[in-house]
N, C-alpha and C positions, 0 to 999 in steps of 0.2 A: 564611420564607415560600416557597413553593414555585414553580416555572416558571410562567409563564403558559401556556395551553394553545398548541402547536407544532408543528409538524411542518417537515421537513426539516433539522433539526438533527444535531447529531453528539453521540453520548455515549460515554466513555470511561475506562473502570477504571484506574485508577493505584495505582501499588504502595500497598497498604493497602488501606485502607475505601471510599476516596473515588472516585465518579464524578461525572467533568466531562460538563457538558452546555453545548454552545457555540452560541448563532446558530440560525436556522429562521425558520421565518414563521408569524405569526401568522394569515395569511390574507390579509393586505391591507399588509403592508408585511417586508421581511427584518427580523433582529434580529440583533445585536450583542454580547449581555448573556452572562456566563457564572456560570454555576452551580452550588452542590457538591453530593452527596448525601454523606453522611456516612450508609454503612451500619450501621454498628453501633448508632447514638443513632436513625435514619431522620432526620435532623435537615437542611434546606436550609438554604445558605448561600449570600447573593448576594456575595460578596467583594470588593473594592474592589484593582486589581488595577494597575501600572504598567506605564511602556512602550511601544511602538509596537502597539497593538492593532490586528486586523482590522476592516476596514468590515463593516458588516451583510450578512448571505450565505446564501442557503441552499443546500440541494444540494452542501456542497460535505464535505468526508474528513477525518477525524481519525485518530491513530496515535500510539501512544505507541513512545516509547523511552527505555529506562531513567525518567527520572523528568521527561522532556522532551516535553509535546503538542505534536505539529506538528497544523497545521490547516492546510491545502490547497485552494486552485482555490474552487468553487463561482460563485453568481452573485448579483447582488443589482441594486440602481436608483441611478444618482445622483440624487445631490439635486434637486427639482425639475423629474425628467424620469423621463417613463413608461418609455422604453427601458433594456431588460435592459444589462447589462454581466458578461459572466464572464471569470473571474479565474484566473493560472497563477502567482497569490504565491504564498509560504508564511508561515508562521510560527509563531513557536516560543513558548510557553508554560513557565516555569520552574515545576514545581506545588509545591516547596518555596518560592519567596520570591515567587510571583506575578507575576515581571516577565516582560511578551513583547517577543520581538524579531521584528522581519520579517529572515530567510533573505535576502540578495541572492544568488541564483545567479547561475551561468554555463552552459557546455556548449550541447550540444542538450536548447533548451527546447522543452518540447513544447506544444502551442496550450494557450489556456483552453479552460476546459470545465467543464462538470457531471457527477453522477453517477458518477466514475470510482471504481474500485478504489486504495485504498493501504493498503500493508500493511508496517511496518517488520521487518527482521531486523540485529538490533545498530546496528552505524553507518549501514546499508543503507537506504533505502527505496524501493518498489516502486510503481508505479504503473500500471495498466492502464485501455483503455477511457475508458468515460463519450460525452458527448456536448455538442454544444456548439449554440450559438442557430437555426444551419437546421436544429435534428435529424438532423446526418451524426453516426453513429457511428464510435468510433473504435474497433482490435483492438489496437493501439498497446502496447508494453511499455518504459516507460522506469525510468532505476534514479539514483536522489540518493545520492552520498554525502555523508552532512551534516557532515560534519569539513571536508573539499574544498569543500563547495557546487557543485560540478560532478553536470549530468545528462549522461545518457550512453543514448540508444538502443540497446536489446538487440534481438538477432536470437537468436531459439533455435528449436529444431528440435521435430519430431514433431509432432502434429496437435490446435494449440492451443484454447482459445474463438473462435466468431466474434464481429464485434462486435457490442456488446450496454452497457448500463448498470444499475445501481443492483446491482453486484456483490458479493457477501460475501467474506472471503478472512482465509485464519488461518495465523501461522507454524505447522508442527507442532512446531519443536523445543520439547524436546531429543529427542524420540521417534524424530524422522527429522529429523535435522540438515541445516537450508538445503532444507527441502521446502517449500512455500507450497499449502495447497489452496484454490482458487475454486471456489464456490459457485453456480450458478444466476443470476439478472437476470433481464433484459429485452430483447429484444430489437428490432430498428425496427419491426416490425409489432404491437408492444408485448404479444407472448405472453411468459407465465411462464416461464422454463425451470429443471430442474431436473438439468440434469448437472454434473460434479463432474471438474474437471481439476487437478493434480497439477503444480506447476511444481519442478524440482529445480536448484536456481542453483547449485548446487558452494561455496557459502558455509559455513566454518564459524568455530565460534567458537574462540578463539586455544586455549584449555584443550580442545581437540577434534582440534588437529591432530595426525596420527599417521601412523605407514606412509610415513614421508620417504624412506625405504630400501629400501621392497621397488618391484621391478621392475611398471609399468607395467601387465600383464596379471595378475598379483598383486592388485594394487592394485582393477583392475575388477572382479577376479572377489567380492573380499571386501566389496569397497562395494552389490554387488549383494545380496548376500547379507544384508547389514545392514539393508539398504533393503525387503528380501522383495520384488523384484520379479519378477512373471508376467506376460510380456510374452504375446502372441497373435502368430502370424502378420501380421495388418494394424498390428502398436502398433510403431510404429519407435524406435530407441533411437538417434539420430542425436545428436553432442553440437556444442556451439559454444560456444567457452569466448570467457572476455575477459579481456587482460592484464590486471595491476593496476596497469602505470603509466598506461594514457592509459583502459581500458574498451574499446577495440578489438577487434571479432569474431577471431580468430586460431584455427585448427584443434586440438582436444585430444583425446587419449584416453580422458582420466580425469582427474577432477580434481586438482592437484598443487598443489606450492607458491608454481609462478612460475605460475599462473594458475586462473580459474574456470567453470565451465561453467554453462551454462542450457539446459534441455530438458523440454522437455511429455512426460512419460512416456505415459499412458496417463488417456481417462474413463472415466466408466462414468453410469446414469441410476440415480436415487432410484427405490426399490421403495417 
């Protein structure tokens, strides 16, 4: 049988056929309930599923990793009271055995909120934006590592999105290794936008790391190159890396082994 009709839900491709479809609103109350589509058969499946499950929420992020849905933040109602509640859990959906678990983190947590951006790269996840119950946006960029369960406020350079919610965002690798591009939103005076920024976190994946050896200005000129970047005059190429033991902003060149960089390369607007 198939979803009841929805909106503000999250849906989510998982390695194979299957997309997950979690929570939204029917109109008049959040939901809770998760769902499969089984592409190849077009076949729905409501599952019956263990574990510390998420309360009812809409508005809020899904993201896969490897074969792990994190579901994120969003907002919903407690029981027997009209007033909004948004939320800065997480939790983690196992999509081979069905069992979830809620994530306890630590770190710098970032507020609840709605609408934000999350976008995983490997162990990594990313988080921007959204918006929370006075309607103050946030430009905010924080990064989970879910091994650690530690957040960690990123500072990166060049001339990022303002804030804004209900943002698209897609790893590009392998094509452009640890590139993230965001998509367009909303922003507070609620116009459409349609430009296109470029986040480059210096992250790669272990079977990617290389060039341990060659000298620092080597290193940049060849990563530029990989990267095919045509910077303009006004596009700054400023970088801010973060160790790997604590996520601390710390000054870098290039990205290397004993750390990683984060920098808004350049937008541009949809023709």
């Amino acid at each position: 049988m198939p979803p009841a009709p929805r909106d503000g839900h999250s849906c989510t491709n998982n390695v194979g056929d299957n997309l997950f479809v979690f929570g939204g609103t029917d109109g008049m109350n959040s939901l809770a309930d998760l769902h499969i589509l089984d592409t190849s058969s077009h076949t729905w499946i409501s599952p019956l599923t263990r574990g510390e499950a998420p309360v009812a929420r809409q508005g809020h992020n899904a993201a896969l990793g490897g074969k792990r849905l994190f579901i994120f933040g969003g907002y919903g109602k407690f029981p027997d009271d009209d007033d909004e509640v948004y939320y800065n859990d997480l939790f983690i959906l196992n999509t081979d055995t069905l069992m979830w678990k809620e994530l306890n983190t630590a770190g710098e947590m970032l507020p609840p909120r709605a609408g934000r951006l999350t976008v995983t790269f490997g162990k990594i996840m990313f988080v921007y934006g959204g918006y929370k119950k006075d309607q103050k946006l946030y430009d905010d960029l924080y990064m989970l590592d879910v091994e650690s369960a530690i957040w960690s406020t990123m500072t990166s350079a060049g001339h990022g999105p303002s804030p804004r919610f209900s943002m698209a965002a897609a790893c590009l690798d392998p094509g452009r290794s640890g590139v993230l591009a965001f998509v367009g939103g909303c922003n507070g005076s609620f116009e459409v936008l349609d430009d296109i920024y470029y986040l480059h976190t210096g992250l790669t994946r272990v079977y990617e790391r290389r060039l341990e050896k060659l000298r620092l200005r080597k290193k940049l000129k060849l990563k530029c190159q990989e990267q095919n970047l045509t910077l303009g005059d006004d596009q700054a190429l400023v970088q801010v890396g973060v160790s790997t033991s604590s996520y601390q902003p710390v000054p870098l060149l290039i990205y290397d082994q004993s750390g990683q960089a984060l920098i808004y390369v350049y937008c541009h607007v949809l023709e």
